[in-house]
N, C-alpha and C positions, 0 to 999 in steps of 0.2 A: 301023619294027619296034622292038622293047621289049627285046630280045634286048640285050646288051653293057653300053655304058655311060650310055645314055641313060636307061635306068628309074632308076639311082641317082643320077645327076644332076640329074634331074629333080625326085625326092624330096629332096635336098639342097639346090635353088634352091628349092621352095616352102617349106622350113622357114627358110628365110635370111629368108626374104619374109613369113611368120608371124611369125617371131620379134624383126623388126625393127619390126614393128606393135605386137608385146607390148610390147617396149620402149619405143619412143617413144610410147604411149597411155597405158597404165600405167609410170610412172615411179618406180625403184627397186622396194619390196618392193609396195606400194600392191595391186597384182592380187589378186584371191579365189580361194582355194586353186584352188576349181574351172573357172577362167579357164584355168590351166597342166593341171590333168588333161584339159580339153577338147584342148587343145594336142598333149599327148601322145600319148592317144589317137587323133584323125584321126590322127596322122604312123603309129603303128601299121595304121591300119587301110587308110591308103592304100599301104603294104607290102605287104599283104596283097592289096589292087584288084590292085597290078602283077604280081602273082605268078600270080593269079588266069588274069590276062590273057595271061601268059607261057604260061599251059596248066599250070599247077603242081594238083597233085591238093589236094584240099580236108584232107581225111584218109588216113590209111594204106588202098592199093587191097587189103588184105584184109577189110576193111570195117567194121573195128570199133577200138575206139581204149583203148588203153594206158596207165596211168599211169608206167611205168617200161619201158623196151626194153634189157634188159641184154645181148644179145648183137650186135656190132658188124657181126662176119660173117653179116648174113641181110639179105634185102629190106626185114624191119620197120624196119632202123634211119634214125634218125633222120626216122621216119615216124610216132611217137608224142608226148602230150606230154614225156618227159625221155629220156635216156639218158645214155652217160657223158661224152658234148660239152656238157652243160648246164653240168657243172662249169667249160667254158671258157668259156661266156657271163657267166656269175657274175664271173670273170675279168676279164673286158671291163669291166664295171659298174667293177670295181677301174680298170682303167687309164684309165676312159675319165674318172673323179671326177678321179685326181690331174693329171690334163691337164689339165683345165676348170679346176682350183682352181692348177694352175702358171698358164694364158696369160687363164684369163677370171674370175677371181676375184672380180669386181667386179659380176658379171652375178647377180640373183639365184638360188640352189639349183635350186628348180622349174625355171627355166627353161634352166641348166646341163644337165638331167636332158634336156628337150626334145633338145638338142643330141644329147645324148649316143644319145639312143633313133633320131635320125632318121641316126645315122650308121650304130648298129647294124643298124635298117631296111634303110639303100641297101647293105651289108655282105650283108645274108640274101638280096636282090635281086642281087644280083650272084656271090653264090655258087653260086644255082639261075639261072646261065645256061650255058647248053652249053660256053662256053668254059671256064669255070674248072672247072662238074662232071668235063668231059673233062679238065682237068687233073690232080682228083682222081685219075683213074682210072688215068692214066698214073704217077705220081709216085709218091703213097702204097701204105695198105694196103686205100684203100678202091676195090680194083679193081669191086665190084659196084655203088657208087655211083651211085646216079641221080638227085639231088637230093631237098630235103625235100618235106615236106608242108607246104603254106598252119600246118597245127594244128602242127607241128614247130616251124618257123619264128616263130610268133607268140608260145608258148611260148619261145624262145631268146631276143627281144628279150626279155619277161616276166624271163626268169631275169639279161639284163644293169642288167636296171631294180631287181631285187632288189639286186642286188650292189652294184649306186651307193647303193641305201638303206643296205645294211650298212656299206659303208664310212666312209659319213659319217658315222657312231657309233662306228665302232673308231680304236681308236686304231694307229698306225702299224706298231708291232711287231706287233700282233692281224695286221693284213691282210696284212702280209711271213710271215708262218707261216702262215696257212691258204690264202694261194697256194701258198705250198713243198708243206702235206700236200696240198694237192687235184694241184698236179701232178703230186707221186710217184707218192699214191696211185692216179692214173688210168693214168700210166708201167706201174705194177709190174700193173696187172688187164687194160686192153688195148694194152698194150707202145705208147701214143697219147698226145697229151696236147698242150694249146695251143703248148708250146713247136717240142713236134718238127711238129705241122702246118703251121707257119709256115715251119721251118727248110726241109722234104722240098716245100713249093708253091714257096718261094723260090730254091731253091741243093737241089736234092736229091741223098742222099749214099747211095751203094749199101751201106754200112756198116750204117746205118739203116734202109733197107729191108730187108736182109736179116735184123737183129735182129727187126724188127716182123713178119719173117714168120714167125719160129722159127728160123731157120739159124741 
């Protein structure tokens, strides 16, 4: 069964297993841009296989698909390409650069990126699993939750792969400020935001909850 921990692990051993071939074939920067986008790409689209596989719906089951889903409390969400959780994939791109440039600095960029995308991957895979959806449901504000859409999902790796590209052009102070506005600003429109997700899946605080519900 594909169900748990096994589909992101599994996506996480074949890129170990990719990436150590990239390595040791291609030595140092040497590879052709389009060597690492092929790389990238399957680790995305085999995200996409398991989710497939998992029974995860292609597109949003109203039938037609969205460029932006601004309201949080409905079925559409996170059923389209963006909503106001993209801003937390963006996010991601931010944390997942300055990791790789803290413990793997040495590793070329592209294939930094590789990493970074196959984690986000097993992350989307693991989030559209019963376990953690239902934890959603229990914990947060997203009692309607039923997991994304294959197009959600692919889009959100998409938006963490943006984010590692912006980062690695901004400079430091840039990227500590437009974490903070994208935080607030997501805090202060759906009372949500990467921080409190983490906090309310991890350790969840009835304080919290009942501010995100209006009380």
């Amino acid at each position: 069964m594909l169900d748990g921990y096994s589909a992101p692990l599994f996506i996480l051993g074949i890129t170990g297993a990719l990436v150590a071939i990239r390595l040791g074939y291609w030595r140092g920067r040497s590879a052709a841009w389009y060597v690492d986008a092929v790389l990238v790409f399957s680790i995305i689209i085999l995200g996409a296989f398991f989710e497939f596989v998992m029974g995860r719906v292609v597109i949003c089951q109203c039938g037609y698909i969205k460029l932006w889903q601004g309201v949080v409390a409905s079925a559409e969400n996170s059923q389209h390409i963006s909503d106001w959780y993209t801003f937390s994939h963006v996010i991601h791109g931010f944390g997942f650069y300055a990791l790789l440039w803290l413990f793997a600095r040495r590793i070329p960029i592209r294939v930094r990126l590789a990493i970074a995308t196959a984690f986000e991957v097993a992350w989307e895979v693991f989030e559209n699993t019963p376990m953690v959806i239902n934890r959603y449901r229990e914990v947060t504000i997203s009692w309607g939750y039923y997991g994304d859409s294959i197009l959600n999902s692919t889009f959100d790796v998409l938006a963490m792969i943006f984010g590692f590209w912006l980062v690695s052009r901004m400079p430091v102070w840039l990227t500590i400020a437009l974490t903070v506005i994208m935080e607030v600003g997501v805090a202060y429109f759906i009372r949500d935001n990467l921080t409190l997700n983490i906090i309310m899946l991890v350790y969840p605080a009835q304080a919290i909850l009942r501010w995100q519900a209006g009380g």
